[in-house]
C-alpha positions as CSV (number, residue, x, y, z in Angstrom):
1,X,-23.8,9.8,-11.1
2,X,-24.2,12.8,-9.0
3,X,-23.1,16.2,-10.9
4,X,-21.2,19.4,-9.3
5,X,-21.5,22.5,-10.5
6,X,-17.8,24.1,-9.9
7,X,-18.6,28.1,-9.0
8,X,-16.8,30.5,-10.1
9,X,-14.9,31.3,-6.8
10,X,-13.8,28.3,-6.4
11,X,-11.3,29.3,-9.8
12,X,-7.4,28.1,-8.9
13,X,-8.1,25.2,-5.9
14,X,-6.8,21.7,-6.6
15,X,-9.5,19.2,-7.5
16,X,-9.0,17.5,-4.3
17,X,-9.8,20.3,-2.2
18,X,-12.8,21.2,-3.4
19,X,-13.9,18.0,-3.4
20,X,-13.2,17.3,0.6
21,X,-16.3,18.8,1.3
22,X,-18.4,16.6,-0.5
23,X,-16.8,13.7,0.1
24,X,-16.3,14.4,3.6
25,X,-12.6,14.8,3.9
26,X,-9.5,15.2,1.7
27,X,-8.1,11.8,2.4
28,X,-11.6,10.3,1.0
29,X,-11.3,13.0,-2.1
30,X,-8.2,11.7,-2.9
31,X,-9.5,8.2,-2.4
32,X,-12.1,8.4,-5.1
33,X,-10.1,9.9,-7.7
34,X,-7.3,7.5,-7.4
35,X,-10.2,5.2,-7.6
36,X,-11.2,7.0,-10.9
37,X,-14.7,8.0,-9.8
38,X,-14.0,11.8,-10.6
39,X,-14.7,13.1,-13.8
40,X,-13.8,17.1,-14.8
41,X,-16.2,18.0,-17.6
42,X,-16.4,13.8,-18.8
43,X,-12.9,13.1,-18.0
44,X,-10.2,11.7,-15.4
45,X,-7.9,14.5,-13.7
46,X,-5.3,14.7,-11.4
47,X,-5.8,15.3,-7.6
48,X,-3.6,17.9,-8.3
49,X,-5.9,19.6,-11.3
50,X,-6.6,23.4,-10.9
51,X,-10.1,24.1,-11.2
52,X,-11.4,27.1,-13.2
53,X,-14.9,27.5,-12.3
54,X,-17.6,26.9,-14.1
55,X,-16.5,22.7,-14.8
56,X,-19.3,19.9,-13.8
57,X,-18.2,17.4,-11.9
58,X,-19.4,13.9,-11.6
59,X,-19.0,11.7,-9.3
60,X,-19.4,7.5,-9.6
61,X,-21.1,6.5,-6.4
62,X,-20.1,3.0,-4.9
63,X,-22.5,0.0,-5.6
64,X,-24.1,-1.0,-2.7
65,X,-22.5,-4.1,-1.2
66,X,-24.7,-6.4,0.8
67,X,-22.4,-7.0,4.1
68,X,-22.7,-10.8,5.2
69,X,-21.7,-12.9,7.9
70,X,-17.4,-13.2,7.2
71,X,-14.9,-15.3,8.9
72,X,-12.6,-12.9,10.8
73,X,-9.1,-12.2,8.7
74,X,-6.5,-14.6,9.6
75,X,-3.0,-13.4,11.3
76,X,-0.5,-14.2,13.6
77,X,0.7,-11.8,16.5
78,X,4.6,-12.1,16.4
79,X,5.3,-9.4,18.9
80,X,3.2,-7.2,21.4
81,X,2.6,-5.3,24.3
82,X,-0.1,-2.8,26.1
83,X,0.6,-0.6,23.5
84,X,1.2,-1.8,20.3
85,X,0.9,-5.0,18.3
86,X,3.6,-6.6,15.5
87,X,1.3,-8.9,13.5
88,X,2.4,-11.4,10.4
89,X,-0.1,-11.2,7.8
90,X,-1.1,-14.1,5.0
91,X,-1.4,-13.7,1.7
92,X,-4.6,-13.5,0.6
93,X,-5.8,-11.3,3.7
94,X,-7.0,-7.4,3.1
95,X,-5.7,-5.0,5.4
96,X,-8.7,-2.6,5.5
97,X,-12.1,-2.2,4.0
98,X,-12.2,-0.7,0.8
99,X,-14.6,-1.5,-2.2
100,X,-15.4,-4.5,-3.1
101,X,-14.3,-5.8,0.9
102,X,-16.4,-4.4,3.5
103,X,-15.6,-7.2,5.6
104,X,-13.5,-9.9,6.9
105,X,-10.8,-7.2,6.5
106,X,-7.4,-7.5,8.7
107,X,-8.2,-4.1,10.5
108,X,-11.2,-5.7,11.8
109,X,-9.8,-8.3,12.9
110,X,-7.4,-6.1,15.0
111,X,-10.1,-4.3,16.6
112,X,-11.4,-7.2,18.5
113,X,-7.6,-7.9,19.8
114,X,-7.1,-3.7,20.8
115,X,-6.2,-2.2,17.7
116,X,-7.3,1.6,18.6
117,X,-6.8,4.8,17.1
118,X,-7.4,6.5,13.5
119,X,-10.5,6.5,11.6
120,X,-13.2,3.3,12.0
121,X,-12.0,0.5,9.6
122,X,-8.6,1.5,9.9
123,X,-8.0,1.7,14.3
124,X,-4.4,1.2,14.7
125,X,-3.1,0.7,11.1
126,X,-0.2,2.3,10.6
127,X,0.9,1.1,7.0
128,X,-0.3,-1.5,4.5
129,X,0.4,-4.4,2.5
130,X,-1.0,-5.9,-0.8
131,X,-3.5,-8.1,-0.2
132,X,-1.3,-11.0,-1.7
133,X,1.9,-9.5,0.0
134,X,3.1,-11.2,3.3
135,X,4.3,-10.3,6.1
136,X,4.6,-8.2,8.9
137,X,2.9,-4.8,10.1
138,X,2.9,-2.8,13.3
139,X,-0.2,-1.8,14.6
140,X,-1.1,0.5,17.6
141,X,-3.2,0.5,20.6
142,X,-3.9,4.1,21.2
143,X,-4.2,7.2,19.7
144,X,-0.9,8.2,21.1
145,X,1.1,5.5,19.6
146,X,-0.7,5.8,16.4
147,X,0.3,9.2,16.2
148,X,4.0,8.6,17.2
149,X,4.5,5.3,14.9
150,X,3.0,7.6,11.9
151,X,5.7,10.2,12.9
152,X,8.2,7.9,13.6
153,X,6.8,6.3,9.5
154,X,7.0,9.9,7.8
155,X,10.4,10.6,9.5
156,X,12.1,7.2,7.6
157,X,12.8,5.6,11.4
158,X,10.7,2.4,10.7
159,X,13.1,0.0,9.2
160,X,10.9,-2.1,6.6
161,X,12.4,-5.0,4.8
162,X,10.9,-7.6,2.0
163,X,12.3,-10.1,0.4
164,X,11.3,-10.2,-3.1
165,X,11.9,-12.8,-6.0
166,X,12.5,-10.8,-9.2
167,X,12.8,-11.9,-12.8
168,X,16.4,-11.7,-14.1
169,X,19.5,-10.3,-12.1
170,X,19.9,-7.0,-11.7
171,X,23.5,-5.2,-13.2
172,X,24.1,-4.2,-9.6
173,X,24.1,-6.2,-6.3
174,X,22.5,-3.3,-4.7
175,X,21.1,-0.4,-5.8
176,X,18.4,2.4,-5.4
177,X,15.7,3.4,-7.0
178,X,14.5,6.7,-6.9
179,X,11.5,7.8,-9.5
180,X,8.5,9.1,-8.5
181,X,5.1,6.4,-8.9
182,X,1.6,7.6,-9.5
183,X,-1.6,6.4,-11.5
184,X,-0.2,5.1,-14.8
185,X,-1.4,7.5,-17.5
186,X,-3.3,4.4,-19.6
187,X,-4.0,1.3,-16.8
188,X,-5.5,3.4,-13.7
189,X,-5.5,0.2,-11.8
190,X,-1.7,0.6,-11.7
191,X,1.2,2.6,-10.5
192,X,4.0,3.8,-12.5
193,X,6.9,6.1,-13.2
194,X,4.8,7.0,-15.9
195,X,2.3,9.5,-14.7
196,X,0.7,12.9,-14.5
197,X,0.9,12.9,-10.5
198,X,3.8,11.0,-9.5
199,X,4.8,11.4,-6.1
200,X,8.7,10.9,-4.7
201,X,9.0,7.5,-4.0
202,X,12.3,5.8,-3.0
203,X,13.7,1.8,-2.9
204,X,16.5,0.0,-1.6
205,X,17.4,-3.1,-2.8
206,X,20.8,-5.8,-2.5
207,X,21.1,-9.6,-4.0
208,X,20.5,-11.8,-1.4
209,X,20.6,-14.5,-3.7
210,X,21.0,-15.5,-7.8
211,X,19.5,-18.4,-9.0
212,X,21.5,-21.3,-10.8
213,X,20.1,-20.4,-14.3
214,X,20.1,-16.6,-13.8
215,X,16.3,-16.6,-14.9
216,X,15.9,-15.0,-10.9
217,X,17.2,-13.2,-8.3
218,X,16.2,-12.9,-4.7
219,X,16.3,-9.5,-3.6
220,X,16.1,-7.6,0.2
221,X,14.3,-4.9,-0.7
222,X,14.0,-1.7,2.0
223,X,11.2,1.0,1.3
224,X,12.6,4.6,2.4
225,X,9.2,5.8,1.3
226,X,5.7,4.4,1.4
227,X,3.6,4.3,-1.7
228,X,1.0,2.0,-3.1
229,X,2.5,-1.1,-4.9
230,X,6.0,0.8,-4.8
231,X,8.4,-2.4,-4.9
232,X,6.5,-3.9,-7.4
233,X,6.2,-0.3,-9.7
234,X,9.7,0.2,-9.0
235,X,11.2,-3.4,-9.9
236,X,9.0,-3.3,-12.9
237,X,10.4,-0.1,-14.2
238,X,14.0,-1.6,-13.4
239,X,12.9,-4.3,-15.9
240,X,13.1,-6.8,-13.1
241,X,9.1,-7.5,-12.4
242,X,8.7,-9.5,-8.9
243,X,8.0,-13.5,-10.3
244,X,4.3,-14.0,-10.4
245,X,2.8,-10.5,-10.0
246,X,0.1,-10.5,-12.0
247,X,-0.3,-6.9,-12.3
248,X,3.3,-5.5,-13.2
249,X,5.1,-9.2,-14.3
250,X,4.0,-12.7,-15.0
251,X,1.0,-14.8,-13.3
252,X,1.4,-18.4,-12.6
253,X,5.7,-18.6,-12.9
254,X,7.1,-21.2,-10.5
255,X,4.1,-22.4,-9.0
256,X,3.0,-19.2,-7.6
257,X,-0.7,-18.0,-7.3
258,X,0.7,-14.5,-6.1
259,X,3.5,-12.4,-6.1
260,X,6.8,-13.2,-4.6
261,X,6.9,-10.4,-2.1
262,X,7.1,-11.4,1.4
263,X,7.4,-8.1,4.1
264,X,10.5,-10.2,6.1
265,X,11.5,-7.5,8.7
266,X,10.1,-4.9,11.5
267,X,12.5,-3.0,13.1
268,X,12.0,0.7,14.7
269,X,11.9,2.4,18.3
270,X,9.2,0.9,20.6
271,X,7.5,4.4,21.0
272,X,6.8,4.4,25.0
273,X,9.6,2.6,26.0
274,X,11.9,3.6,23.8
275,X,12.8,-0.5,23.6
276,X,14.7,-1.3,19.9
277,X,11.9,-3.7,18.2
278,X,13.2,-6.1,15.6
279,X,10.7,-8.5,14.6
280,X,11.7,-11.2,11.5
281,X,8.6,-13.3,9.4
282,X,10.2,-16.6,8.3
283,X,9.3,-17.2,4.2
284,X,5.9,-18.6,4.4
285,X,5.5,-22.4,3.0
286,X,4.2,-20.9,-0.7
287,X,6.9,-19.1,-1.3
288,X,9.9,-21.2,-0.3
289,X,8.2,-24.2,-2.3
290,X,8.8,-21.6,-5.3
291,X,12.3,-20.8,-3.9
């Protein structure tokens, strides 16, 4: 484990920007922290941490991964042109590389197809889903369109809708939450309201559908903002876990090997043509069995 030896001028930045120049950028800073690879004198801080000079740093580096021969990530194009992609993703099928996938990863995939644009192992991606989330992403084919879907993404223009089988039935047919989501302060593996770093986060959600027995509740679900496992976070703090989300609910319910959280709907501004794009993903056959 490599050690840092903060200076003293360095006194007052954030962790995270001190860091960008060892690991190479901000974004990849950030990345191992959240990772919890970053330890401030033995222990875990915040991106946000102040630094006073004088700390040692350490950080974890990645085991080597020996990269093999994979079968390219499986997908389905349900909408494209010359300059962007709408693709519906399976369960089971990483998005981008990260640790513990170096390959076989969706953004891979993509580039043989014309993903282009943004950072290797990531051309074209313009958000993300959980590996076992469904569903559908759009993906561009240069750097110009990256840039404008991302603008269009941080501006709220990008209508993104999930259907999402919770357990029990919310007070309200529809609702919002609004509570910031960061690294939970005891499981780093998971995001929660409760947190040193929380980040705004907001969610939409209305009844599409209550079960006979009230046990579950189908739920359209819109994200306003983008963070990592929001829905699921957000549900869970609601007391309404999606069915068979390991992480934040209950394995195994209904059937289900994953969670019940399937991204339905696509539906922004096409950013060259300025043609509306609405693109629907029907419920895949896993998840309607569970239905």
């Amino acid at each position: 484990m490599p050690a840092i030896e903060v200076p003293a001028d360095a006194a007052g930045e954030r962790l995270d920007v001190f860091l960008a120049g060892h690991a190479g950028s901000r974004a990849a800073a950030q990345r191992l922290i959240d990772d919890g690879r970053v330890r401030v004198d033995g222990e875990e801080k915040a991106k946000r941490h102040t630094l006073r000079g004088g700390e040692t740093i350490e950080l974890e580096e990645a085991e080597a991964e020996e990269v093999r021969d994979v079968p390219d990530a499986r997908f389905s194009i349900a909408w494209e042109d010359e300059h962007l992609m709408v693709v519906d993703k399976p369960a089971g099928v990483v998005v981008h590389p990260a640790r513990g996938h170096a390959a076989g990863t969706l953004a891979q995939a993509l580039e043989r197809v014309g993903a282009a644009g943004g950072p290797e192992g990531r051309r074209g991606i313009v958000h993300r889903l959980d590996r076992d989330t469904s569903g559908l992403l759009v993906v561009a084919r240069s750097e110009a369109v990256l840039a404008a879907l991302q603008s269009a993404l941080r501006r709220r223009e990008i209508v993104r809708e999930y259907l999402a089988l919770v357990e029990g039935r919310p007070d309200a047919r529809t609702g919002t939450i609004e509570a910031p989501l960061g690294r939970d302060r005891r499981v780093r593996t998971r995001m929660s309201t409760d947190t040193a770093e929380g980040r705004a986060a907001v969610t939409h959600f209305e009844t599409e559908r209550v079960l006979p027995d009230g046990r579950y509740t189908l739920l359209r679900v819109r994200l306003e903002t983008g963070r990592t496992h929001q829905i699921r976070a957000h549900l869970k703090a609601i007391g309404h876990p999606v069915a068979g989300d390991p992480e934040y609910g209950h394995a195994g319910v209904l059937g289900l090997e994953r969670q019940f959280l399937h991204a339905e709907r696509l539906a922004f501004e096409h950013p060259v043509t300025g043609e509306r794009i609405d693109v629907r993903s029907p419920l895949p056959d896993d998840l309607r069995r569970a239905l």
